[in-house]
LOTIKE-28326 format. One record per residue: residue in three letters; x negated, y negated, z negated of N, C-alpha, C in turn. Coordinates in steps of 0.05 Angstrom, whole numbers, plus 32768, in hexadecimal, padded with zeros to 4 digits. Atoms other than C-alpha are relative to their C-alpha. Layout:
BEGIN
AlaXYZXYZXYZ;...
END
This chain:
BEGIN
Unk7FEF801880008000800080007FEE7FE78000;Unk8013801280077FC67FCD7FEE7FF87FF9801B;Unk800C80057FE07FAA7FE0803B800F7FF38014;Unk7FE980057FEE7FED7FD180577FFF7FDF8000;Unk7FF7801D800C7FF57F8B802F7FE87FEE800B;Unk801480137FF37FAB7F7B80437FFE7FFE801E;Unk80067FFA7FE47FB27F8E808A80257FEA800C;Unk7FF380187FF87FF57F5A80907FF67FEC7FF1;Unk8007801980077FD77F2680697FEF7FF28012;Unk8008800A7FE87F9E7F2780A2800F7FFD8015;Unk7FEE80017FEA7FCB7F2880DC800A7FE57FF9;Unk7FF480247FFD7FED7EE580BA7FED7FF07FFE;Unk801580137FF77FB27ED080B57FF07FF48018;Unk80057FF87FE67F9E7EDC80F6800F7FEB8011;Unk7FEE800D7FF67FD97EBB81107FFC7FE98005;Unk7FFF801380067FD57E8380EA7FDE7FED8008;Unk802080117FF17F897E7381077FFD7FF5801B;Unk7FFF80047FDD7F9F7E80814C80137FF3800D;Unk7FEC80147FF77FB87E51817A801F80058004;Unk7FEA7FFB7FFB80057E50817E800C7FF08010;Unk7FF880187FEA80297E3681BE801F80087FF9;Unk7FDD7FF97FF5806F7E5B81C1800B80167FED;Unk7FF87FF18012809B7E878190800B80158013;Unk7FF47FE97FF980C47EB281C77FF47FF9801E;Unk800B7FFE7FDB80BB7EC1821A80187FE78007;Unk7FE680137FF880E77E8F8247801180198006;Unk7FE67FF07FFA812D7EAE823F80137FFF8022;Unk7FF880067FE0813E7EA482847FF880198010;Unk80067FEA7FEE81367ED782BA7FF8801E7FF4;Unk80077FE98013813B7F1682877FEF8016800D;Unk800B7FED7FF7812C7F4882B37FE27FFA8006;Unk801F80097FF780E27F2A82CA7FFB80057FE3;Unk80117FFE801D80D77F31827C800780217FF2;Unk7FF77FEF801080E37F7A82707FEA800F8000;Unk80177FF47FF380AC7FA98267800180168017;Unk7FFD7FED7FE580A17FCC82A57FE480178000;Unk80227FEC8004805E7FF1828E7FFE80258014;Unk800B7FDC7FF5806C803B82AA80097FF28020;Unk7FFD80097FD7808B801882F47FE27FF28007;Unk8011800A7FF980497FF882F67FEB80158005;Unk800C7FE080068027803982DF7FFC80088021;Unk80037FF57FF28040805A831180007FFA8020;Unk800B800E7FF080378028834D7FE180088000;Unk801D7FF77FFF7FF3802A833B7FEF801C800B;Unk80087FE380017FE88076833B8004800E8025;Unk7FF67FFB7FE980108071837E7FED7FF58013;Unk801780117FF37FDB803F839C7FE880127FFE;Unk80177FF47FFD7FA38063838A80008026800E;Unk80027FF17FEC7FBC80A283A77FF97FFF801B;Unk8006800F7FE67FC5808283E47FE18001800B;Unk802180037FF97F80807083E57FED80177FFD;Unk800A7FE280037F6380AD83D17FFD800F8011;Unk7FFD7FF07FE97F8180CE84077FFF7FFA801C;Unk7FF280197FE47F8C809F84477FE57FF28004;Unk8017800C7FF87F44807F84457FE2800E7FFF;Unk801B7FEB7FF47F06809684667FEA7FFA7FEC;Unk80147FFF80147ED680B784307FEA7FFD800D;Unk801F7FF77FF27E9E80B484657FF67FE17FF9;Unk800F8017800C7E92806484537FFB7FFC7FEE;Unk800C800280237E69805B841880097FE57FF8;Unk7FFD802C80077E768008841A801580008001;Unk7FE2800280027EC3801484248009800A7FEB;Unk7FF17FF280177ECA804483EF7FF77FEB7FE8;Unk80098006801A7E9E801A83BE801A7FE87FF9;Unk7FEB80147FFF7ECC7FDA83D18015800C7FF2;Unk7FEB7FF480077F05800683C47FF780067FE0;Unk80057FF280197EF1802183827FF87FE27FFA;Unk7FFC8009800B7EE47FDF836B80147FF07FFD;Unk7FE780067FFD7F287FC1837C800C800F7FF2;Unk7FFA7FF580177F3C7FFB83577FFB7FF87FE7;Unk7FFF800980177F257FEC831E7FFE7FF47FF1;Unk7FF5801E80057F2E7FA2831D801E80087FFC;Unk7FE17FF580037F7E7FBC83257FFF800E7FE4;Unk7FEE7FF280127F7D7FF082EC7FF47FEF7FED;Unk8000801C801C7F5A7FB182BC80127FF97FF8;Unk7FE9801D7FFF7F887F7C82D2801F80127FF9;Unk7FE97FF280057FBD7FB382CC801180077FCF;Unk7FFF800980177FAA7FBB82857FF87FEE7FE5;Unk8006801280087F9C7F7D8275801B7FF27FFA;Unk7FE4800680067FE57F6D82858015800C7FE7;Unk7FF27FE8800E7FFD7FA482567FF77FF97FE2;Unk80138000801E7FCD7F9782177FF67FE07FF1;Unk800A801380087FB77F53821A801A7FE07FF3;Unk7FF28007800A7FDE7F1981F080037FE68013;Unk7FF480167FF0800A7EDE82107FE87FED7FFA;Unk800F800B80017FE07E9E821C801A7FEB7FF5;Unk7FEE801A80047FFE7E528219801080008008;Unk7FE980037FE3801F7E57825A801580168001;Unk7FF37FF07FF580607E7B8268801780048016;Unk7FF680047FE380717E6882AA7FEF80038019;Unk7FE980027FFA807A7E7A82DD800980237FED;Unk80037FEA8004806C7EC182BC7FF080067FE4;Unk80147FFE801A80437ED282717FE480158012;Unk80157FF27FF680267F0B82997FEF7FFC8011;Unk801780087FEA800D7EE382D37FE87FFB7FF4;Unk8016801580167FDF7EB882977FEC801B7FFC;Unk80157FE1800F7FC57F0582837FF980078017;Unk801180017FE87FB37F0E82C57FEC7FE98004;Unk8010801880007F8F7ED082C47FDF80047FEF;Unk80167FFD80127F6E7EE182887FE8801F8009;Unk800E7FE67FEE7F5B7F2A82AA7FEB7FF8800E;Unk801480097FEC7F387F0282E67FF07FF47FF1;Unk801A8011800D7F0A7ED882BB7FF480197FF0;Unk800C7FE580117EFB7F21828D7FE88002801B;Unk800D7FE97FE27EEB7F4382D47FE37FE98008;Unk800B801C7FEF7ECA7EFB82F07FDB80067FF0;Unk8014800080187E9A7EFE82A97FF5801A8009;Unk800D7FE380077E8C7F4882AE7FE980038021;Unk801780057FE87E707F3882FC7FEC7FEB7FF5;Unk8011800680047E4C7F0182E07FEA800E7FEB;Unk80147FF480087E297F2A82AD7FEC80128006;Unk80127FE47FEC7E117F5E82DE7FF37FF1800E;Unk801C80187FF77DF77F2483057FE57FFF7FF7;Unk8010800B800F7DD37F0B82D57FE580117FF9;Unk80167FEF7FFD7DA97F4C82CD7FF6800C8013;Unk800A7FF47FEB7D957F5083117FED7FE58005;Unk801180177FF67D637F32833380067FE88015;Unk7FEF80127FE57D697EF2836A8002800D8015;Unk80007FF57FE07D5D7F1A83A2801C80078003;Unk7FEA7FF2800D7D907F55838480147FEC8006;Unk7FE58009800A7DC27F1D83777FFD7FF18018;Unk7FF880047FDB7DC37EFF83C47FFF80178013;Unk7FF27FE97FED7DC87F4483DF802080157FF2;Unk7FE87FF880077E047F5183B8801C7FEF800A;Unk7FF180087FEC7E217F1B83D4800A8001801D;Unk7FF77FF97FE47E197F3B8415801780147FFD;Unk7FF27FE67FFB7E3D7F768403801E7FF77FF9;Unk7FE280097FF47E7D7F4A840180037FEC801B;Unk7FFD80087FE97E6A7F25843C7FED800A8013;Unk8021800B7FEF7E327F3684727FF77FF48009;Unk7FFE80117FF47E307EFA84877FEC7FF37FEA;Unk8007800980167E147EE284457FE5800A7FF9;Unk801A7FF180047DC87EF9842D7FEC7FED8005;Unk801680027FF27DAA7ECE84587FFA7FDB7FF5;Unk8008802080097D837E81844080177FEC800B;Unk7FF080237FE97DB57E3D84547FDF7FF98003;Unk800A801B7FFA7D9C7E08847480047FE87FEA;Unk7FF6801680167D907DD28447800F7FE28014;Unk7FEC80157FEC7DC27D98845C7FF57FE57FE7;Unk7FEF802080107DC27D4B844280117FF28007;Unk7FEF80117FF77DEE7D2184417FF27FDA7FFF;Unk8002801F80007DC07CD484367FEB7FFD8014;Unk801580017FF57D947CE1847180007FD98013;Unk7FF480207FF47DBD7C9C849880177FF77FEC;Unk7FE2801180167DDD7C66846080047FEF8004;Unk7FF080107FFE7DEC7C35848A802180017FFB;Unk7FE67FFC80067E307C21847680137FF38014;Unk7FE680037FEC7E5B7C2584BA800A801A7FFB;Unk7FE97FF77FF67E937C3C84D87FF680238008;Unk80107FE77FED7E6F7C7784FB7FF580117FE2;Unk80077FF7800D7E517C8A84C1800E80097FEC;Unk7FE97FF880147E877C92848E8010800F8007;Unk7FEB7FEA7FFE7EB77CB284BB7FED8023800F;Unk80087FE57FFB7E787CEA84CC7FFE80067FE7;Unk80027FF9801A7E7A7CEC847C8014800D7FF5;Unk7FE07FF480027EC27CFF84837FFC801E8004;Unk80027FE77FF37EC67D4E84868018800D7FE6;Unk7FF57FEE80107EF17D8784637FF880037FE5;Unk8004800280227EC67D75841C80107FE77FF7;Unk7FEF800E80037EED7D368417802080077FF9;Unk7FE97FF4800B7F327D61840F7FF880127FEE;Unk800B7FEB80197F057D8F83E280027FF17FE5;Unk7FFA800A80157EFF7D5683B780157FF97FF7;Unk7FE1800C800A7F427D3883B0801180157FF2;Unk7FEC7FE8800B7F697D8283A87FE580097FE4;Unk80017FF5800D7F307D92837380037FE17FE7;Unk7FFA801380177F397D4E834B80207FFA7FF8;Unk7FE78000800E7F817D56834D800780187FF9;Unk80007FE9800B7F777D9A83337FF97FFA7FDC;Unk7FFF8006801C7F547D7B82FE800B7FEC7FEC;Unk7FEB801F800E7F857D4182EE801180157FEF;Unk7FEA7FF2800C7FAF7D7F82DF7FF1800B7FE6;Unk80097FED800E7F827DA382B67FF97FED7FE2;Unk800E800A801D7F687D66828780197FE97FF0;Unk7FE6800C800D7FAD7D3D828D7FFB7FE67FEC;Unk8010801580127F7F7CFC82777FF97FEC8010;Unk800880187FE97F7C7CC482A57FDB7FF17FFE;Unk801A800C80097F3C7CA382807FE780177FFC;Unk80077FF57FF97F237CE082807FEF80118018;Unk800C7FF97FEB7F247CF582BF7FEE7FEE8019;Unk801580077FEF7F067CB882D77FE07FFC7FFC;Unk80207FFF80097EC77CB982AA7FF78019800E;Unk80127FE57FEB7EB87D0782BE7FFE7FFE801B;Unk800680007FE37EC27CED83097FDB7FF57FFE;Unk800F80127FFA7E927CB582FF7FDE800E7FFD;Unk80157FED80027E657CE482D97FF080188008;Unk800E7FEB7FEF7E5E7D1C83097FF17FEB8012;Unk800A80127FF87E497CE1833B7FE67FFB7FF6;Unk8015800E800B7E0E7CD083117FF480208003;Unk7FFC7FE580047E0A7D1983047FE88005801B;Unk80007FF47FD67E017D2B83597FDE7FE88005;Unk8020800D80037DC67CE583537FF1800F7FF4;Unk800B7FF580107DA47D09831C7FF180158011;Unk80057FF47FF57D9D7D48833D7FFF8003801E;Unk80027FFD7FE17D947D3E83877FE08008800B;Unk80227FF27FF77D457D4D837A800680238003;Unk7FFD7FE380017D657D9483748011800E800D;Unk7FE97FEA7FE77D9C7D9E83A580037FED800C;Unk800180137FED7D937D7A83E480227FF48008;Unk7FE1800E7FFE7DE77D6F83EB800C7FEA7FF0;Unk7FF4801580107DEC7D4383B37FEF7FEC8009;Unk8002800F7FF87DBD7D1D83DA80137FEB8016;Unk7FEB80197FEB7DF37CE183F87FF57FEF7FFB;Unk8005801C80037DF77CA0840780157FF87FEB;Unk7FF7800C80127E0E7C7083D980237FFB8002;Unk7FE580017FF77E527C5F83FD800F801F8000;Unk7FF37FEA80067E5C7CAB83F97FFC800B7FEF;Unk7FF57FFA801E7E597CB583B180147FEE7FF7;Unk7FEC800980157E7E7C75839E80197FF78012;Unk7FE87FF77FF27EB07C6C83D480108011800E;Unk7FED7FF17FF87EBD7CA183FA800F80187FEC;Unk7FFE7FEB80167EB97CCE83BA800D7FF47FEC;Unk7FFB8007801E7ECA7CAC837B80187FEF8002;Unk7FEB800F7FEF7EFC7C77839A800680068010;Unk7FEB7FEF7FE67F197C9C83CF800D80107FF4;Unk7FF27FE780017F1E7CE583C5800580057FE0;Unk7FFE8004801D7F1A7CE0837380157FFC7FF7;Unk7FFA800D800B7F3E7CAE836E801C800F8008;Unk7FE67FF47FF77F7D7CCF839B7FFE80187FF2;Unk7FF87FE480137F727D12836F800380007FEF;Unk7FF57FFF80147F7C7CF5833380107FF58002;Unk7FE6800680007FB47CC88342800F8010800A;Unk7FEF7FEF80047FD97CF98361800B800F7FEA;Unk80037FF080167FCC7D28832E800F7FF97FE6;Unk7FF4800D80197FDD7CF582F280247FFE8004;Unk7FED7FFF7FFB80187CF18317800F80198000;Unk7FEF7FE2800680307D3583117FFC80007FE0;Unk7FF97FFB8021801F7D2E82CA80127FEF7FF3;Unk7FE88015800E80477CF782C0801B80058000;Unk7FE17FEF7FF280857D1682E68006801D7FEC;Unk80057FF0801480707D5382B480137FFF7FE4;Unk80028002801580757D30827880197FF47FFA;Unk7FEE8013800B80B17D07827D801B800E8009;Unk7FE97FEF7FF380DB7D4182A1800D80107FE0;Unk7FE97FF1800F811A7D5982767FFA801D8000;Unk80087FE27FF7810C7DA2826B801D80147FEF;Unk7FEE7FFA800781517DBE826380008020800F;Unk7FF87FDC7FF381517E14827580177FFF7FFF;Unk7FE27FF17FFA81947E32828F7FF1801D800D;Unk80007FEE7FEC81947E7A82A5800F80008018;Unk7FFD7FFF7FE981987E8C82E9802080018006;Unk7FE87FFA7FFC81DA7EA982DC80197FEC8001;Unk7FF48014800B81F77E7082BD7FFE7FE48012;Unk7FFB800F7FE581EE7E4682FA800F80068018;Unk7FEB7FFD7FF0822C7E3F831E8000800D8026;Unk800B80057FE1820C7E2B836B7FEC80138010;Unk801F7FEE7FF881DA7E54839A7FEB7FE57FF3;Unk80108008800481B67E18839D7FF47FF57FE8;Unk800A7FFE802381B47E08834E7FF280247FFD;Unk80087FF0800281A47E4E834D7FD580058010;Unk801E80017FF481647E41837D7FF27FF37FF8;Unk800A8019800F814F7E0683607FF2800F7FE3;Unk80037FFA801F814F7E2C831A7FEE8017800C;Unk80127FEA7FF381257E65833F7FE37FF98000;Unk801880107FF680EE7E2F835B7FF87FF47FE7;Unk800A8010801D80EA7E0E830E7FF780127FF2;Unk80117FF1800780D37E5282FE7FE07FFF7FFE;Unk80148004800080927E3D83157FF47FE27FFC;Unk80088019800D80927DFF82F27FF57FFE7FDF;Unk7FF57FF78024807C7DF382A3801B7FFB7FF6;Unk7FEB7FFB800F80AC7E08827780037FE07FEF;Unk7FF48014801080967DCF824A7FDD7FF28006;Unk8011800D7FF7805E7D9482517FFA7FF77FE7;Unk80128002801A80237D82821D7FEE7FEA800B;Unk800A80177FF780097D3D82287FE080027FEE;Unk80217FF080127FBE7D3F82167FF27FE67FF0;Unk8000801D80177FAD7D0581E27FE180077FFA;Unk80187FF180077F5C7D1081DF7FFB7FE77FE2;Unk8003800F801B7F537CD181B27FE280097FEC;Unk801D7FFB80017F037CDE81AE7FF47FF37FE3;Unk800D8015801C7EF47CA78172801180097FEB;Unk7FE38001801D7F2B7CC381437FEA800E7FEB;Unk80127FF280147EF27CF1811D7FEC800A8016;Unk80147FF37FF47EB87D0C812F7FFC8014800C;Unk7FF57FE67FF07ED17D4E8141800D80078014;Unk7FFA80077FEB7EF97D2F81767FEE7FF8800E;Unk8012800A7FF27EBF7D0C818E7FEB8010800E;Unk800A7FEB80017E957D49818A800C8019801A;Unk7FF97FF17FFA7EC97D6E81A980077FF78029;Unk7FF6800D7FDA7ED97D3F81EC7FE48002800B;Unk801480007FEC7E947D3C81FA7FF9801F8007;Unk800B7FE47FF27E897D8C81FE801580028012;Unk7FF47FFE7FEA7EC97D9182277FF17FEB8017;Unk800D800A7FED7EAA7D5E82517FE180128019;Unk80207FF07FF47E667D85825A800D801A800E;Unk7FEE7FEA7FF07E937DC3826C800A7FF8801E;Unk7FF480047FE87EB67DA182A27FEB7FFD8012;Unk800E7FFD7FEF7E7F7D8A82BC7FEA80188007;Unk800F7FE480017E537DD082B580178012800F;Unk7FF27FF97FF77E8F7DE982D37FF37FF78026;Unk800080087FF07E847DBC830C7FE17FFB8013;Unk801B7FFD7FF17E387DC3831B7FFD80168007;Unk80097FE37FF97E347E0F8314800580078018;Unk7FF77FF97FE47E5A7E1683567FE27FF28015;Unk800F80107FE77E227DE783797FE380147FFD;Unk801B7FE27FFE7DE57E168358800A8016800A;Unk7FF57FE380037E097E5983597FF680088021;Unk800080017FE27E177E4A83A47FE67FFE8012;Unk801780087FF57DD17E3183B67FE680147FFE;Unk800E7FEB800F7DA97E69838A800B8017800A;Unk7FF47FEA7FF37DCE7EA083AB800C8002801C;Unk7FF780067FDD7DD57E8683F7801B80058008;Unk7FDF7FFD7FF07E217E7D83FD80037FE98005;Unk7FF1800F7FFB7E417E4A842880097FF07FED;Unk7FE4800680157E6A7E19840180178003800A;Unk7FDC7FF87FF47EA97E21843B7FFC801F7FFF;Unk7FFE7FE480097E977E6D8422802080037FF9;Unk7FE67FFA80107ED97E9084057FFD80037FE8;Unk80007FF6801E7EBA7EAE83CC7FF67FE77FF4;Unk8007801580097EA17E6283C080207FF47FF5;Unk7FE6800680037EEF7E5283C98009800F7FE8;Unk7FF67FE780097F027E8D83A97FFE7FFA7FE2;Unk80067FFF80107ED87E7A836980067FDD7FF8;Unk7FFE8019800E7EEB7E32835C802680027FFB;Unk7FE97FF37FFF7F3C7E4E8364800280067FE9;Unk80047FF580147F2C7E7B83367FFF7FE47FE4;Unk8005800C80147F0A7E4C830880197FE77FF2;Unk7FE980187FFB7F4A7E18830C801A80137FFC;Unk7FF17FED80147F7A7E5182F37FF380067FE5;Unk800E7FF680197F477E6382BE80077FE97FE6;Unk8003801A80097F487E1882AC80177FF17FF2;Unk7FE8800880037F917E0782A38007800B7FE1;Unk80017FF080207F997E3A82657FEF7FF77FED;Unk8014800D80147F597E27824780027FE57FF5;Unk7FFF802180077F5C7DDF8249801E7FFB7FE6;Unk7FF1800580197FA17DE382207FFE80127FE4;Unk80117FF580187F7C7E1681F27FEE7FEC7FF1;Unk8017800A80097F447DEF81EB800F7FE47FEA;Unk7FF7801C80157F6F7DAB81D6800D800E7FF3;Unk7FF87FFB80297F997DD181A27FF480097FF2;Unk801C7FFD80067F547DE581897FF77FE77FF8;Unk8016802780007F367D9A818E80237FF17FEF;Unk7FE9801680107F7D7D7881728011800A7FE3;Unk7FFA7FFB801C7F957DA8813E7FF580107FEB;Unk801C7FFA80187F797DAB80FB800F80227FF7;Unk7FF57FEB80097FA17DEC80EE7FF78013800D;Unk80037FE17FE57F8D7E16812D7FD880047FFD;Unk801D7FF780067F447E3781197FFC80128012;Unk800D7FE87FEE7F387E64814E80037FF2801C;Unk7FF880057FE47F337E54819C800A8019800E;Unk7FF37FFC7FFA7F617E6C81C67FEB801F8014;Unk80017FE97FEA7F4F7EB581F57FED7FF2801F;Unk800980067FE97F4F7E9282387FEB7FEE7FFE;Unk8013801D80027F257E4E821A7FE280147FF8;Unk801E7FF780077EF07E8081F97FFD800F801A;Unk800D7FF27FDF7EE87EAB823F7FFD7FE8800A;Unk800D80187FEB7EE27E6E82677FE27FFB7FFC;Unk8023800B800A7EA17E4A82397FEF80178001;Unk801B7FEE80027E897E91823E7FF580078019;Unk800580067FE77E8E7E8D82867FE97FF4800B;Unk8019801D7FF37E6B7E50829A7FEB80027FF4;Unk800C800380147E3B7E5D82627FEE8015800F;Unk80087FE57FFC7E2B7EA682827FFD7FF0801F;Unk8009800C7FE47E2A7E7982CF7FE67FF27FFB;Unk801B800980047DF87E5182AF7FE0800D7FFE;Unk80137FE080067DCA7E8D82917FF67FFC801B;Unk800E7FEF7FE07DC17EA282E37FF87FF28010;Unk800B80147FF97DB87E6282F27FDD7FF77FFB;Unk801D800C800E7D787E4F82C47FF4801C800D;Unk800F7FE980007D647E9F82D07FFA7FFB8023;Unk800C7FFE7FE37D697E9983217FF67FE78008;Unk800780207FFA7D5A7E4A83217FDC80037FFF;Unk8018800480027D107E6183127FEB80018019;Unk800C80007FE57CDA7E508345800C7FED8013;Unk7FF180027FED7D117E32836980017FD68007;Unk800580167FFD7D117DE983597FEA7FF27FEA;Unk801A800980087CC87DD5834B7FFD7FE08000;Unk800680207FFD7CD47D87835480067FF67FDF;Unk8006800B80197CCC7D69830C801B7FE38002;Unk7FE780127FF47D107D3A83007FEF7FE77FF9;Unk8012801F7FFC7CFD7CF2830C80087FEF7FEB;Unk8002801180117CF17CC782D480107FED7FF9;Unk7FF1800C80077D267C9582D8801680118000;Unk7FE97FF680097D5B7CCD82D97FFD80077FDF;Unk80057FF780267D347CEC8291800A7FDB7FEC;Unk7FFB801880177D377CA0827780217FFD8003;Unk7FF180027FFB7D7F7C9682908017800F7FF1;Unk7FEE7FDE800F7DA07CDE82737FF47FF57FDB;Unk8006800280267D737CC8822C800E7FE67FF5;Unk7FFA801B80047D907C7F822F802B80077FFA;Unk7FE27FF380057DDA7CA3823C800680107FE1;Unk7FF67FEF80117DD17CD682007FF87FF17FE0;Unk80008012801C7DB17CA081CB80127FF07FFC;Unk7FE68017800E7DF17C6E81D0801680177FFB;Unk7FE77FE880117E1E7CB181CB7FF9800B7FE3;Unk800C7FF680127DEB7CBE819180137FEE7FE5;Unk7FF2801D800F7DF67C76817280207FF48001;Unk7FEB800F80017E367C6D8183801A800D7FE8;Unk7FF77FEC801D7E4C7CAA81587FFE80037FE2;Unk800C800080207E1C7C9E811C80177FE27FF8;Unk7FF3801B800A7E417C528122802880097FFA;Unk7FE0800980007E8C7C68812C800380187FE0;Unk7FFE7FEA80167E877CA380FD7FF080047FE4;Unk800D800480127E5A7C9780CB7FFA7FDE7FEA;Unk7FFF801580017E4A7C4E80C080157FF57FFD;Unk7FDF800D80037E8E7C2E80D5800E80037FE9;Unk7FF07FFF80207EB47C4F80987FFB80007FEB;Unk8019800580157E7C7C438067800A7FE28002;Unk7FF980217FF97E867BF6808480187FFA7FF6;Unk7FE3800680117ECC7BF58074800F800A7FEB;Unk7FFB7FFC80247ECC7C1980317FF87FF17FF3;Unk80178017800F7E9A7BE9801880147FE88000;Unk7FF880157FFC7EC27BB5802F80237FFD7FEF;Unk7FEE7FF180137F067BD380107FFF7FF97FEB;Unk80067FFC801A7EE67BE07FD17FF57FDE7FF1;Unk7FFF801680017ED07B927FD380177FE87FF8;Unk7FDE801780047F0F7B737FDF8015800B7FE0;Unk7FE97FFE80207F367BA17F9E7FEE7FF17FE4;Unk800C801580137EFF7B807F717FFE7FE88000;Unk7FF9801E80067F077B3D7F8580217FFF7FFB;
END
């Protein structure tokens, strides 16, 4: 009895550490919420017959493909089955556990990476493309900065919609207007910094701060803010399906399926304590470590950036991102929630584990020593974040206790 009493007292404890978004599933669409575990079962069992039997054992590279599609499926299969709801429960709880599956699977390829060598790890990339294996060309972009006509619109290309759809990806993800325009400004400086090390972030000046930061930026986060605003101020009244008279109320209530259920306005409020302050700036470094690894990863392992699996992996990462990020702030905003959330701890272990293969295959690779006004520049940035912390957090309310404690004795 003692084992019983201690084994629910952890569990409430448990509970009570870990983040809490939602008490029940959306009551809506019952049937999508029932467990279906043995129909899935036996789909599965049905699929892999299939395959078993119907595809030619004589390819060694078809079968391996196949066998690991397999058993990416029987993960993600019981990942759906075992693993616990996230924040999100729209349009689906189980889609989110699939989510969380692909970042498991995502991690478990980067760890095998990681213990291979560079060569190893650009001939693995052939074996999902053949096309792939072989050195780029290094490209710049600030070789001509005159600033015409001719020149801006050959600056124009398919990365210009790369930027805009991924800054209004992240309007969604950080839901912070002031936000999202410091991390713009700061990748910018970011892309200067390092251009002794990846010839692409070499541009001209007009194509970091206009065509990029004021153009395409600027249209991905207004859009973006704009869906959060439409978000935040939308009535969120459920009806079941049934209970709608009309087809087209009925369709309408179908398509809001894949809307949120309910909207969480993101209040970062950086100066409130130190632990806020502490906490915006590591989300910061994330986003952006998020946002470099793709430019090493890609460059250290000879893929394309109009690659798929380049596409493929920033997709990914922008599902990964959505869950985490509202993990991470009810983490960073409430003093009650002691644990981070599932999807927020896989993510930092992500990027953390992209980094690792980065420093490990980065060696040899860029021998240019960074240039002296970027080291003074980055030490001039991290001493007023130094001072500005010891002053707001330390000092400041020393200053106005003193001052307090002044005024009740006079």
């Amino acid at each position: 009895q003692r084992r019983m009493q201690a084994a629910v007292s952890h569990a409430q404890r448990v509970r009570h550490l870990s983040p809490k978004f939602h008490e029940s599933t959306d009551p809506t669409l019952a049937f999508f919420y029932h467990p279906r575990t043995l129909s899935v079962l036996v789909c599965l069992l049905a699929g892999f017959l299939y395959v078993a039997l119907f595809i030619d054992p004589s390819n060694d590279i078809l079968n391996t493909r196949w066998g690991l599609v397999a058993l990416c499926s029987v993960f993600i299969v019981i990942s759906v089955v075992l693993f616990r709801d996230g924040p999100f429960i729209r349009p689906h709880p189980a889609l989110w556990r699939v989510v969380l599956a692909l970042n498991v699977l995502y991690e478990m390829f980067l760890v095998f990476l990681l213990f291979q060598s560079k060569q190893t790890g650009r001939q693995m990339m052939a074996f999902f493309d053949p096309v792939l294996g072989v050195e780029l060309p290094e490209r710049s972009y600030g070789d001509n900065c005159a600033l015409t006509v001719e020149n801006v619109r050959g600056g124009i290309d398919i990365f210009v919609l790369a930027h805009s759809l991924g800054w209004f990806g992240k309007a969604l993800i950080i839901r912070n207007h002031t936000m999202c325009w410091i991390l713009s400004i700061t990748f910018e400086l970011l892309e200067y910094s390092l251009a002794h090390q990846l010839p692409n972030f070499n541009e001209c000046w007009w194509d970091h701060w206009i065509l990029d930061v004021f153009t395409c930026n600027w249209l991905g986060i207004y859009v973006g803010m704009k869906w959060c605003e439409h978000f935040k101020m939308k009535t969120y009244t459920w009806h079941g399906i049934r209970e709608i008279p009309t087809i087209k109320g009925k369709l309408s209530r179908a398509g809001a399926q894949f809307t949120p259920h309910s909207w969480t306005v993101y209040q970062w409020a950086p100066t409130r304590r130190f632990k806020s302050f502490a906490g915006f700036i590591a989300f910061a470094v994330l986003i952006m470590l998020a946002e470099l690894n793709v430019f090493y990863l890609k460059s250290l392992l000879w893929v394309p950036p109009e690659h798929p699996l380049v596409i493929a992996r920033l997709a990914l990462l922008f599902l990964f991102a959505l869950p985490s990020a509202r993990e991470y702030y009810e983490y960073y905003s409430n003093p009650r929630c002691k644990r981070m959330g599932a999807h927020c701890w896989m993510l930092i272990t992500t990027l953390l584990t992209e980094l690792l293969i980065i420093v490990k295959f980065g060696r040899g690779e860029f021998s240019e020593p960074f240039p002296t006004h970027v080291i003074a520049f980055w030490s001039l940035v991290a001493s007023i974040l130094v001072g500005f912390s010891v002053w707001q957090f330390a000092v400041a309310p020393r200053l106005r206790q003193h001052r307090s404690s002044d005024k009740k004795t006079e």
